[in-house]
N, C-alpha and C positions, 0 to 999 in steps of 0.2 A: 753513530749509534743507531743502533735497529728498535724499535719501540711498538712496546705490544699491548695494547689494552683492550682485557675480553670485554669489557665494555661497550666500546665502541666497534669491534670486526671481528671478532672469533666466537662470539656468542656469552653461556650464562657464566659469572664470575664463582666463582668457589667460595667457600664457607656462607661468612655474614655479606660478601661485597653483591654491589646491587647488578638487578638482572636488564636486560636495555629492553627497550621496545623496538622488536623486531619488525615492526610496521615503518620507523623512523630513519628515515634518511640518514647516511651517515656525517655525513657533511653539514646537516642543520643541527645548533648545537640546541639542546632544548629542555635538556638539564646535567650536572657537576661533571665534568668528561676533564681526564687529561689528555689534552688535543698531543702534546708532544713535550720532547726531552730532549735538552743539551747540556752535554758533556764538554768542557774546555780544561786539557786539550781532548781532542776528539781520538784521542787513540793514545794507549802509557802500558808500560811493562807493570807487572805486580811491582808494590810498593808504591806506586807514582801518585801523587793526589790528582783527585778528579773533583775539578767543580759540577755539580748537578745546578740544575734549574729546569724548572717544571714551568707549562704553559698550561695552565687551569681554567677555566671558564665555566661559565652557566649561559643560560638563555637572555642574561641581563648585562653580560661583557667576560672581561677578565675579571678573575679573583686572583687576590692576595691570600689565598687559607692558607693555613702551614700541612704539607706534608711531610708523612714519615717518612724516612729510605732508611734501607738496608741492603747489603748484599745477601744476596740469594747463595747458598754455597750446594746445592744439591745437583748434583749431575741428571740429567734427562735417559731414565735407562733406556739401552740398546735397542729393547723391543718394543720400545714406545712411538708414536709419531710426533713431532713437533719439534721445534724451537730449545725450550726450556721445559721444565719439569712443573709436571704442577703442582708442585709444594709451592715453589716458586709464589703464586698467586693466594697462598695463604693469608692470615692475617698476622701470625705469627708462628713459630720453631722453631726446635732448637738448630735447625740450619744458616736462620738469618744471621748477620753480623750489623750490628747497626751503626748509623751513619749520623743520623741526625731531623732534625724537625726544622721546616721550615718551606718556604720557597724554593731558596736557593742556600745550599751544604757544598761542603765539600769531607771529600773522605778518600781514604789509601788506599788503591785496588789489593785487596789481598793477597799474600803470600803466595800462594799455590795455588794461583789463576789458569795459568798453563799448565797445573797437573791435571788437577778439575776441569777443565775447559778446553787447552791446549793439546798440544802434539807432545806431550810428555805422558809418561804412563803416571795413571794415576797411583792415587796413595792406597792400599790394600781396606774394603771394608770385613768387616767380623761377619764370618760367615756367608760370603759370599766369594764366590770366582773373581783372578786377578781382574780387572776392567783393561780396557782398551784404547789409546789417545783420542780424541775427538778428531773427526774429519773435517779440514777449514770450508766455508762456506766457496762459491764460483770467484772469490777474488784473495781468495788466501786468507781468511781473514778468521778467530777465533775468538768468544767475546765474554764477557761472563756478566752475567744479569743483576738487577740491581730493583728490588721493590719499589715503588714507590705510591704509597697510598693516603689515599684523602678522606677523613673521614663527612660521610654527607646525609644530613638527617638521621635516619633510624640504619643505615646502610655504607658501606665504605666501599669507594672506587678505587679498582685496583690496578696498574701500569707496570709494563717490565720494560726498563730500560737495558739496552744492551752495548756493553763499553767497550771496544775494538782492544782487542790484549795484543801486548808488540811481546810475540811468541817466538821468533828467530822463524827458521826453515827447515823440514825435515826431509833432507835433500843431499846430496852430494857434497864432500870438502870443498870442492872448488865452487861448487853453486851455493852451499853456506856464506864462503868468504866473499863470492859476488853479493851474494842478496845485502849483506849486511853491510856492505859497502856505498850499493843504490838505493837502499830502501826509502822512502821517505813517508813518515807517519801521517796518518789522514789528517788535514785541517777541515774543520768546519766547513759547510758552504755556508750564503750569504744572499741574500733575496736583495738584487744591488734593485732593481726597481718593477713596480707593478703599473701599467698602464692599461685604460680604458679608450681603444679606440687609440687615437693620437695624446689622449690627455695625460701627463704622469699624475700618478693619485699622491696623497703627501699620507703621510704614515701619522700612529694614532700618538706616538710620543709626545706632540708639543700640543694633543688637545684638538689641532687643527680636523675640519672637516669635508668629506666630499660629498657635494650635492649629487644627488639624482632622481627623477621624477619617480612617482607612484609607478609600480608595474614597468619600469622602463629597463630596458636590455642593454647588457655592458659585454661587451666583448674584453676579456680582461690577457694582457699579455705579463707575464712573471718571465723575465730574466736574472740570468748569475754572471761574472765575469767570464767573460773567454780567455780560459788556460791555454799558452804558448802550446803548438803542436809537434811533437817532437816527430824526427824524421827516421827513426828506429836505432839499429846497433851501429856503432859506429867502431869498427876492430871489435878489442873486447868490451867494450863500454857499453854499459847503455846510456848516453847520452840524451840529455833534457831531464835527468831524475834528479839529481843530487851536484853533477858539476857539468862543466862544458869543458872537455879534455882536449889541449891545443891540436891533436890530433883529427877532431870533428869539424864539419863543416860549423858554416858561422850560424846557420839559422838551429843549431842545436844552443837550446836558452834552457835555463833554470828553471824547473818549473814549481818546486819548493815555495808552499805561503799561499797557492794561489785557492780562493774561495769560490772556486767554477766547478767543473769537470775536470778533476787531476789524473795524467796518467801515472804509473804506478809501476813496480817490477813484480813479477806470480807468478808462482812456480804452475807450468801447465802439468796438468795432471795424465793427462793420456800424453803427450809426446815426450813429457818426465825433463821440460828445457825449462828455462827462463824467459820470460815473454815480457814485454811492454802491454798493458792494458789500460784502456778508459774507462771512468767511471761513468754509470749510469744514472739522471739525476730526475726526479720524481719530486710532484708537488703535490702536496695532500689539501683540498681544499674545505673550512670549514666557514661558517656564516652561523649568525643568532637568527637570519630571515631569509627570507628569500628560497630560490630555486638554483642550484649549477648544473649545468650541462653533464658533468662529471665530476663525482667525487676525487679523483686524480687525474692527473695527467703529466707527461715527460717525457725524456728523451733517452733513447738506449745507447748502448758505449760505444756503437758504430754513428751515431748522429754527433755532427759537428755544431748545431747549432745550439745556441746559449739561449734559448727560450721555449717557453712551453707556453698553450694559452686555451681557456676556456670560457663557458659562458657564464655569467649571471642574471638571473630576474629579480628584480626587486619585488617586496611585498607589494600587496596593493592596499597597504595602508599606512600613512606616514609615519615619521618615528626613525631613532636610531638605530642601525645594522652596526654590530663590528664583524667584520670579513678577516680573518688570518689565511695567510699562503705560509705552509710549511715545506720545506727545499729540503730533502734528504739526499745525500749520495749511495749509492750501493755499497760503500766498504762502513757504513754508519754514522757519516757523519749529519748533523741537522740545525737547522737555522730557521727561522720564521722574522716575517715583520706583521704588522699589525696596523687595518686601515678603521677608519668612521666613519660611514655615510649617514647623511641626513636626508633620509627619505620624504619628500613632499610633494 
């Protein structure tokens, strides 16, 4: 999932949703932000139920509020820039379809995802010129947006979730019936560990906490599994997507499930073939205190290594920090874990 909150990175929110301070760090959370959103599974054709779950926070930890979702059904017109339309970031119209209240929902990607959204021509509006299929994003990928807002104080924060639609290929019969053969739909990633220095940190779930001195500097390393490397085409196969054809060498492996860096089959756009590509994986980093060296940081679909890492400074004054590493992949999928320092 791609996730966008004007909020936090694109600037002032629309209608009633509140406006950030532009002075504030993006990564120190310092008041109601949806840090991020997951979708399981991380990628469904129209119809498919999608579970949502929001990662809410204030300056004082995670929150439990209930947000609202809805799907967003308005197309982003052609002569527009951006993502998503911004209706989209409304707080309500008659475009939304809605989904539910709470945390965590679940709800049916709509019917006409891939009209709206996809490599399919859209549905005709009244008075207006036929429209034109959506172009996939650098990994094939087409998505279709999802509200999701909080209401906070006199003001409401506002988040676009973006859900990977499994659109088929707009591509050749024989590259149709390949893609649809190898494809294999995005899974989640997964923050398998966050270490400071040599020390592994333990996650905020069992309450447990990590010490660190006033003012003191964490070199923080966030790793994901390392997905099997596939060794490219193997005859007509792409081999390590979806099977290992007794035809392939042995170290062609399965790489279906894995919560790393998944490779993938993408139609390339300028040489109009079938390609094997890596995924690109990105860590967003937030904190209730403190200072990071960078708001993100990660690794591009050419780096083989399964870790990305930054700095930390602690306040210089004691007290609890909650720290979140959130792990996006480029085709949208996202995962976070959640740590506690005891600052003293």
């Amino acid at each position: 999932m791609r996730f966008l909150a004007r909020a936090l990175v694109v600037g002032a929110l629309l209608g009633a949703a509140c406006k950030p301070d532009l002075h504030q760090t993006v990564s120190i959370v310092s008041q109601t932000q949806i840090l991020a959103v997951r979708e399981d599974p991380g990628e469904g054709a129209p119809k498919t139920d999608i579970q949502y779950l929001a990662l809410v926070a204030d300056s004082s930890g995670p929150l439990q509020t209930p947000v609202d979702w809805a799907f967003c059904n308005e197309r982003e017109p052609l002569a527009e820039l951006g993502p998503v339309s911004p209706k989209c970031y409304e707080p309500s119209g008659s475009w939304f379809s809605p989904i539910g209240i709470g945390t965590q929902v679940t709800g049916a990607l709509p019917t006409l995802g891939c009209r709206q959204f996809g490599p399919e021509v859209p549905e005709p509006q009244a008075n207006q010129p036929q429209g034109r299929p959506v172009d996939p994003d650098a990994t094939g990928g087409y998505y279709q947006p999802a509200r999701a807002l909080v209401a906070s104080g006199s003001a409401d924060v506002i988040g676009i979730a973006e859900t990977r639609l499994t659109c088929g290929l707009a591509g050749t019969p024989d590259q149709v019936t390949q893609f649809a053969h190898h494809y294999v739909a995005n899974v989640n990633p997964m923050i398998d560990a966050l270490t400071a220095g040599t020390t592994s940190l333990v996650t905020d779930e069992s309450g447990a906490t990590n010490p660190v001195p006033v003012g003191g500097v964490l070199s923080l390393t966030a790793s994901w599994a390392p997905c099997p490397t596939p060794t490219g085409v193997c005859g007509d196969h792409f081999c390590a997507l979806d099977e290992t054809p007794t035809s392939c060498p042995d170290d062609c492996a399965t790489l279906a499930g894995c919560t790393g860096a998944e490779t993938y089959v993408n139609l390339d756009l300028a040489t109009h073939s079938l390609l094997q590509q890596r995924e690109g994986m990105q860590v967003s980093w937030f904190a209730t205190a403190g200072a990071f060296d960078n708001d993100q940081t990660g690794r591009g679909p050419e780096e083989m290594t399964n870790f990305t890492t930054n700095g930390w400074r602690a306040p210089d004054r004691p007290g609890p920090v909650h720290l979140w590493a959130v792990l996006r992949d480029d085709r949208g999928g996202t995962g976070w874990a959640e740590y506690l320092f005891d600052v003293r």
